[in-house]
VONUNU-576077 format. One record per atom (N, C-alpha, C): residue in three letters; z, x, y. Coordinates in steps of 0.2 Angstrom, whole numbers, padded with zeros to 4 digits, always signed. Example, Ala and Ser with C-alpha at 12.3 -4.5 7.8 and 13.67 -1.06 7.14 Angstrom:
BEGIN
ALA+0039+0066-0028ALA+0039+0062-0022ALA+0039+0066-0016SER+0035+0064-0011SER+0036+0068-0005SER+0039+0064+0000
//
This chain:
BEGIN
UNK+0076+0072-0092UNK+0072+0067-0095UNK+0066+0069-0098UNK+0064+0073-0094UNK+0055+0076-0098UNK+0056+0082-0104UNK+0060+0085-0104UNK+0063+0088-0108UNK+0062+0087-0116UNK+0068+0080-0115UNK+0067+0076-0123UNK+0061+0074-0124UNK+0057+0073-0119UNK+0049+0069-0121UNK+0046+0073-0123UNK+0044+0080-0121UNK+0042+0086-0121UNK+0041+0087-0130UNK+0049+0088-0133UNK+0053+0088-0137UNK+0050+0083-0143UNK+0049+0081-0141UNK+0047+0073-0146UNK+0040+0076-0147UNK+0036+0075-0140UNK+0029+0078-0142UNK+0026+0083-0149UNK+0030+0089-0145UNK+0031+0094-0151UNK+0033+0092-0157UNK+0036+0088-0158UNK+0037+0088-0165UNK+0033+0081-0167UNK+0030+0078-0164UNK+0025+0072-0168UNK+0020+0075-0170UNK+0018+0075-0176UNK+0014+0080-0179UNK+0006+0076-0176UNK+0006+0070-0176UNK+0000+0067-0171UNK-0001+0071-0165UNK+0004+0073-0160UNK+0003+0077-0156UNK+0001+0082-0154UNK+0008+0088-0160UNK+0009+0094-0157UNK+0001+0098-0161UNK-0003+0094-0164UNK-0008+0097-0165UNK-0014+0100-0161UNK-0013+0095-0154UNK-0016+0093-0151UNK-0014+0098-0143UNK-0009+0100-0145UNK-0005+0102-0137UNK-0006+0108-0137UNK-0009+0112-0131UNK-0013+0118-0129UNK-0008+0121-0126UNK-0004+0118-0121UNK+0000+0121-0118UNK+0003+0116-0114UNK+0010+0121-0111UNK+0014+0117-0107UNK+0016+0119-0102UNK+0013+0117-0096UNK+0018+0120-0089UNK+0020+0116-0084UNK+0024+0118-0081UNK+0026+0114-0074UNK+0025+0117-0066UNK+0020+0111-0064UNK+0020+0113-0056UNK+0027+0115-0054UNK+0028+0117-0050UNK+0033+0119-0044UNK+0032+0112-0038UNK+0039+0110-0036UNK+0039+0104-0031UNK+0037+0107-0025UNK+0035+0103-0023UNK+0032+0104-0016UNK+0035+0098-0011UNK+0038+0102-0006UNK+0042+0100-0001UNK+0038+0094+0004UNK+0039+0089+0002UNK+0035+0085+0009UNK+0035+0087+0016UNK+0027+0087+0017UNK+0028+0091+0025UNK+0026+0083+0027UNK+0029+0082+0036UNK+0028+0079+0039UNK+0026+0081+0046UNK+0022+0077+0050UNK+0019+0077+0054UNK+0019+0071+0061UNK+0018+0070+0066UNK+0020+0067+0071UNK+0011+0062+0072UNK+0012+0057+0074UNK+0009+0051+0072UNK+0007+0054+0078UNK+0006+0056+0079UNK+0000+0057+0088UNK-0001+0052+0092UNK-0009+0051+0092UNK-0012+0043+0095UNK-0016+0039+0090UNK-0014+0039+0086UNK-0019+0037+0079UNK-0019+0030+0077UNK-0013+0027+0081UNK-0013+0021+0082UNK-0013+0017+0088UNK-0013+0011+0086UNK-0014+0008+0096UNK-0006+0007+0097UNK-0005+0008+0105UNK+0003+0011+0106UNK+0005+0006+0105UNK+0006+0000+0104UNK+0012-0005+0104UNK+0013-0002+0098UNK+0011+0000+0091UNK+0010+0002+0085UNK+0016+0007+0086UNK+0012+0013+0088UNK+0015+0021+0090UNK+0022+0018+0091UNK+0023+0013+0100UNK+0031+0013+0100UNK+0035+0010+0098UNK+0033+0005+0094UNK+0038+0001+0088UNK+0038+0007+0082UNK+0034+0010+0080UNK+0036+0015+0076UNK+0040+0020+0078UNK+0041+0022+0082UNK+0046+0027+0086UNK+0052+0024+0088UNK+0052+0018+0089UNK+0058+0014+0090UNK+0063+0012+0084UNK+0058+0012+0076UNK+0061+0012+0070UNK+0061+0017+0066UNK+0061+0023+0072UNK+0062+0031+0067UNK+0056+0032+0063UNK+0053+0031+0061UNK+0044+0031+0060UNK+0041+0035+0065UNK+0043+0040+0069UNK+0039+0046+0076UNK+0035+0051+0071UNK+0039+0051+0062UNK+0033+0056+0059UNK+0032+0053+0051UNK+0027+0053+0052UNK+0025+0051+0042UNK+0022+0060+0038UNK+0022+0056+0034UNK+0019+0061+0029UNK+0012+0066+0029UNK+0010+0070+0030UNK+0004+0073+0031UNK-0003+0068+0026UNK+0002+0068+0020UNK-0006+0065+0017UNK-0006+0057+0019UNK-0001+0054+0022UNK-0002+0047+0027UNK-0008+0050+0032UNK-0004+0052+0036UNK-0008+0055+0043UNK-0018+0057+0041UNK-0017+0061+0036UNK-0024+0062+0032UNK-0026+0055+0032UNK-0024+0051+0028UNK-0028+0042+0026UNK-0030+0041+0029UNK-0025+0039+0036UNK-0028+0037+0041UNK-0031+0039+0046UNK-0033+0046+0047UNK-0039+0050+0049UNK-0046+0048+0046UNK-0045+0047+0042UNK-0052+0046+0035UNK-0051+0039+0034UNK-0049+0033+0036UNK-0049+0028+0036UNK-0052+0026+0041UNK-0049+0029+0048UNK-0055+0028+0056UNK-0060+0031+0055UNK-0061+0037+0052UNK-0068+0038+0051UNK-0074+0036+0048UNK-0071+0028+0043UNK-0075+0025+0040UNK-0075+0028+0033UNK-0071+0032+0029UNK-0072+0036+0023UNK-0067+0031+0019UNK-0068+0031+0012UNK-0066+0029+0008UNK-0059+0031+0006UNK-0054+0031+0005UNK-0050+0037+0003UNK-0049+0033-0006UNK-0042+0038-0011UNK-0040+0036-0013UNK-0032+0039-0014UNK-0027+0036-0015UNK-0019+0041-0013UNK-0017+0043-0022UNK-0015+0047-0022UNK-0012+0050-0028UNK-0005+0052-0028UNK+0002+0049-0025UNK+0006+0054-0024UNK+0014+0050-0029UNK+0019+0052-0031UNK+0022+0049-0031UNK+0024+0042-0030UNK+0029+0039-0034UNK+0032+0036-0030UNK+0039+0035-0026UNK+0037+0030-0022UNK+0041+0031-0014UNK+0040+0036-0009UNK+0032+0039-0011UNK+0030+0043-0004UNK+0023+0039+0000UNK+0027+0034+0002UNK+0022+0030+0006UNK+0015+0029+0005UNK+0012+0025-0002UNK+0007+0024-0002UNK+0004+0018+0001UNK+0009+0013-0001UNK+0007+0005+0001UNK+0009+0004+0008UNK+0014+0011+0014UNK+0013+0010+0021UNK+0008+0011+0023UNK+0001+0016+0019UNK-0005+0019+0022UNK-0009+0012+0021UNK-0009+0007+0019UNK-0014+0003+0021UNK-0010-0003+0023UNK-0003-0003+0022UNK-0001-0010+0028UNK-0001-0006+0034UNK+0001+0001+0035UNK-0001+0002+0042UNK-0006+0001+0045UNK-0012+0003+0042UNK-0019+0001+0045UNK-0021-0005+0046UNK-0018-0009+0040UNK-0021-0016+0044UNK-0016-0020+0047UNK-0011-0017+0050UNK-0008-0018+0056UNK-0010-0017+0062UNK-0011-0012+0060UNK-0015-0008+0068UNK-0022-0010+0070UNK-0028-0011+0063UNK-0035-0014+0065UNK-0032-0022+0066UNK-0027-0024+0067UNK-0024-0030+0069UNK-0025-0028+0076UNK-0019-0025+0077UNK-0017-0023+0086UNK-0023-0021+0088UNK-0029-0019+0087UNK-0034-0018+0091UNK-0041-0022+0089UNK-0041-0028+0085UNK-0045-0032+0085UNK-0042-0038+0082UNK-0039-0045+0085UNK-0036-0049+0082UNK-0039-0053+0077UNK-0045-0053+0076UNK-0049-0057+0070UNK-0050-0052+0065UNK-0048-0044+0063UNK-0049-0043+0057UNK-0046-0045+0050UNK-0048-0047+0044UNK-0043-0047+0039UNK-0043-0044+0034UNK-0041-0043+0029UNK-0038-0039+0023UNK-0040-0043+0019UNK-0040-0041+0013UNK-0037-0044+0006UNK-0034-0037-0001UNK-0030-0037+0000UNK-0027-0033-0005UNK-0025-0036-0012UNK-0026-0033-0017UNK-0029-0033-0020UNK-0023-0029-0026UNK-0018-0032-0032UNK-0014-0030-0036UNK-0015-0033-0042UNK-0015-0028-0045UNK-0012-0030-0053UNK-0010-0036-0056UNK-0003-0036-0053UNK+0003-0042-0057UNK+0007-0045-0049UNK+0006-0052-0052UNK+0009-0056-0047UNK+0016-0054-0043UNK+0019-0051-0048UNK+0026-0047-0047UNK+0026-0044-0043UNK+0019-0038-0041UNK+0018-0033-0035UNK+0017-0035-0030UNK+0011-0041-0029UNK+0011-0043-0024UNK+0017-0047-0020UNK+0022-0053-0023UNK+0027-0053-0023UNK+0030-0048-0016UNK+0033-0042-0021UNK+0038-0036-0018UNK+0032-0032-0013UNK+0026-0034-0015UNK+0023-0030-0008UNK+0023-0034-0001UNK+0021-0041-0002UNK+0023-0047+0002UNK+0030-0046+0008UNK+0036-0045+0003UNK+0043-0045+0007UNK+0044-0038+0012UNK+0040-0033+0010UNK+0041-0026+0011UNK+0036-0026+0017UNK+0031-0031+0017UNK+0025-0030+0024UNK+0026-0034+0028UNK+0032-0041+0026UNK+0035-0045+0029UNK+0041-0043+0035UNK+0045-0038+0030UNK+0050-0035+0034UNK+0048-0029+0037UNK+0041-0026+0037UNK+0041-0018+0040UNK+0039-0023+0048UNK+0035-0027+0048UNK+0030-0034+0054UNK+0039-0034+0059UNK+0043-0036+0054UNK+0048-0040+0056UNK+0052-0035+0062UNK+0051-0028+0057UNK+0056-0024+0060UNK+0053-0020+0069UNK+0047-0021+0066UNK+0042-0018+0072UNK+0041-0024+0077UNK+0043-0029+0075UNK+0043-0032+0080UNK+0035-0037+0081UNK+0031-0037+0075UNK+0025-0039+0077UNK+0023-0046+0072UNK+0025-0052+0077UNK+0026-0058+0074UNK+0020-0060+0073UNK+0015-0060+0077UNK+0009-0063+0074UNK+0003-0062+0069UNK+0007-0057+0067UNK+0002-0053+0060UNK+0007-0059+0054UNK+0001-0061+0051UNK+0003-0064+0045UNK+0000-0062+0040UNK+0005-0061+0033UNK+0000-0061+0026UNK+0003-0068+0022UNK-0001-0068+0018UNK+0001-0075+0012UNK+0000-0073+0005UNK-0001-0076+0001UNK+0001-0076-0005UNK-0006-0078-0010UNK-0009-0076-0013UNK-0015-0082-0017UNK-0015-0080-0023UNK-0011-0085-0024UNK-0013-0083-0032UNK-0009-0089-0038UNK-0010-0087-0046UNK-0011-0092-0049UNK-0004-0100-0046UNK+0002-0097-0042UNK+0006-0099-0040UNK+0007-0104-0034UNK+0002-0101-0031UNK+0000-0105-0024UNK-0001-0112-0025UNK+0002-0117-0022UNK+0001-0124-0022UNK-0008-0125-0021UNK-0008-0130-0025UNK-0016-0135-0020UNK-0014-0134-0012UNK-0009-0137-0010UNK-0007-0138-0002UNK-0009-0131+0002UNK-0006-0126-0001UNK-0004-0119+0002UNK-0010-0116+0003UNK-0017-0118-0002UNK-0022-0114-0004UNK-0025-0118+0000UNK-0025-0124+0004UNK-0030-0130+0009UNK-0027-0123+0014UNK-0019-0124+0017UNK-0019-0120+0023UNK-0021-0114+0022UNK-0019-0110+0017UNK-0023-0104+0018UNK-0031-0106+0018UNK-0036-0107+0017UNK-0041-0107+0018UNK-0043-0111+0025UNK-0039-0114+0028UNK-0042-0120+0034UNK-0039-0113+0040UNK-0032-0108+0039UNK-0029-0104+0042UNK-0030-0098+0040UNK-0034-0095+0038UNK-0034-0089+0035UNK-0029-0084+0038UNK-0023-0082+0034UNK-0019-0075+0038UNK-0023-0069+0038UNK-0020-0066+0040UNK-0023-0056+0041UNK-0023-0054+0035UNK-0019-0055+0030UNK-0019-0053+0022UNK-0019-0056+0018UNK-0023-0058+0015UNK-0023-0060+0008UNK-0021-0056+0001UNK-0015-0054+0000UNK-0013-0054-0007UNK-0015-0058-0012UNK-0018-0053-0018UNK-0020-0060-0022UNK-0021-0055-0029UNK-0025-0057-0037UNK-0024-0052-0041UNK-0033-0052-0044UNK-0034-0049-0047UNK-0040-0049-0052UNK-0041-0054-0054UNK-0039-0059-0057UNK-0040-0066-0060UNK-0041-0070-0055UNK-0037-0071-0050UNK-0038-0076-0045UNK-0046-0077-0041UNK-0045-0068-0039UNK-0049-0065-0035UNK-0057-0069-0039UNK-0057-0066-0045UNK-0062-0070-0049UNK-0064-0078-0048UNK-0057-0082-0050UNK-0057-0089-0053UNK-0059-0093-0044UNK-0056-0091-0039UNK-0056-0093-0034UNK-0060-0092-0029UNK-0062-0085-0026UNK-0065-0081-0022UNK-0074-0078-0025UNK-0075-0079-0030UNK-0081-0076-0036UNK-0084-0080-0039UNK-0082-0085-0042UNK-0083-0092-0047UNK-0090-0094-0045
//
């Protein structure tokens, strides 16, 4: 696929005037690494008990630099676990202080959606029923929006615009 794009480049006279060179990294094999104690252990062995005993190095990294208080930012493909790097954290700042919350924070209502279902079923799979997220956004009823505010969950999904219209105003 990148080939033909390549190809196209080169010949769009808009482009190929513009193109200094072409190369390509070499793939680089995902290292993994073993969760240690970086979480609090009901975490640790619901992880282990859903084959989760190792994540990704630049996970492990996050979440070194995220107990340290550091900002991070992730850069990696996709489907090398970037959206597990912060629902695991705020699972785990869950399992080790039950009053913190989140608010996460997407683009298009679509992503928070598919992020919703995906933090829905990792809770479900681990077994950790009291952690809740909800939904906020243009979609949310009047009603939904009293509970969530009267009830705040552990996460707030929600977008740019809302975040403004709702939370900012």
């Amino acid at each position: 696929m990148k080939e033909p794009f390549l190809s196209y480049l080169k010949q769009d006279p808009e482009f190929s005037e513009v193109i200094r060179s072409v190369f390509e990294l070499p793939e680089v094999a995902p290292e993994k690494a073993e969760t240690g104690s970086i979480f609090h252990s009901d975490l640790s062995k619901a992880l282990k008990e859903t084959g989760f005993s190792s994540l990704y190095i630049h996970q492990i990294e996050a979440f070194e630099n995220l107990y340290k208080g550091n900002n991070i930012l992730v850069s990696t493909p996709t489907g090398s676990g970037k959206s597990l790097i912060y629902q695991l954290f705020a699972i785990d700042s869950f399992l080790k202080d039950k009053k913190r919350k989140f608010l996460f924070i997407y683009p298009y209502k679509a992503l928070a959606q598919d992020q919703l279902a995906k933090l829905n079923e990792l809770t479900a799979k681990l077994g950790i029923s009291e952690f809740r997220a909800e939904i906020y956004d243009g979609d949310t009823t009047p009603y939904k929006r009293k509970k969530i505010q009267q009830n705040p969950p552990n996460v707030i999904m929600t977008n740019p615009e809302m975040l403004h219209l709702s939370f900012l105003a």
